[in-house]
C-alpha positions in Angstrom: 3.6 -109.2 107.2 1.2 -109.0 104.3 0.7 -112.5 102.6 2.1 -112.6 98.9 0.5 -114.5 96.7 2.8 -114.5 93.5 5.9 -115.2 96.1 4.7 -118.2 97.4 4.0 -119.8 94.2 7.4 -119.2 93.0 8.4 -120.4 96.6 6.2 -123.3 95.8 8.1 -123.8 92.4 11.4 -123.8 93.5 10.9 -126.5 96.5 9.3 -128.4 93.0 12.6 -127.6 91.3 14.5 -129.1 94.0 12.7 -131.9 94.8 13.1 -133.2 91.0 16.7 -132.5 91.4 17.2 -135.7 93.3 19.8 -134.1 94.8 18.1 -134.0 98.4 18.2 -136.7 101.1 14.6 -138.4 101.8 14.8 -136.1 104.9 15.6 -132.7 102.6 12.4 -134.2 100.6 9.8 -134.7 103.5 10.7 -131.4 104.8 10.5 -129.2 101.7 7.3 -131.1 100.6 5.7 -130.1 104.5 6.7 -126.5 103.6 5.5 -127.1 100.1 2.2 -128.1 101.5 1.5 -125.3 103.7 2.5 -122.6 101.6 -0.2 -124.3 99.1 -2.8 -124.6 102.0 -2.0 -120.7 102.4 -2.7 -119.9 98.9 -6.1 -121.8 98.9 -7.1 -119.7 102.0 -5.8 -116.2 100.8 -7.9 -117.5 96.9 -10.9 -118.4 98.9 -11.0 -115.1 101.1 -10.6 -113.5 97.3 -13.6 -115.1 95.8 -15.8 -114.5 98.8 -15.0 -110.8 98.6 -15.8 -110.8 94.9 -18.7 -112.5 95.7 -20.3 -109.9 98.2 -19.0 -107.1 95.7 -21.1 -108.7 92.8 -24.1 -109.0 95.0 -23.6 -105.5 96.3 -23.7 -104.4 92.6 -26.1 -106.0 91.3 -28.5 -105.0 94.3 -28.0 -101.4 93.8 -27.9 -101.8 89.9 -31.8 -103.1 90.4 -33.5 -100.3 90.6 -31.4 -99.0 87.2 -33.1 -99.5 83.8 -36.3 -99.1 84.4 -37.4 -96.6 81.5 -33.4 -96.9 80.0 -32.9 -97.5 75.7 -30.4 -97.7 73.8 -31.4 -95.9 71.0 
């Protein structure tokens, strides 16, 4: 199963929702804050992964771009 960003932050949201409820036992709140956590510790991985990859696709561009220019106006 593919990883969903935007459903995990709504996930994320509504264990928030709930938790401000008051409406769960201390139990209800320690388990729904672990899950709260991973799903965050998942996002920050899948973000990470992102930037990295945007990263390498700048460099790539800008290293083939290089050679580009050379000669080049604008007018």
């Amino acid at each position: 199963m593919e990883f969903d960003y935007e459903e995990t932050v709504i996930n994320i949201e509504e264990i928030i929702s709930e938790i401000e409820s008051g409406e769960l036992t201390l139990q209800e709140v320690f388990e729904k804050f672990s899950l709260a956590v991973a799903d965050l510790q998942k996002c920050e991985v899948f973000l990470t992964q992102g930037e990295q990859e945007m990263n390498l696709l700048i460099e790539t561009l800008e290293d083939g771009t290089q050679g580009f220019g050379h000669g080049y106006t604008d007018s």
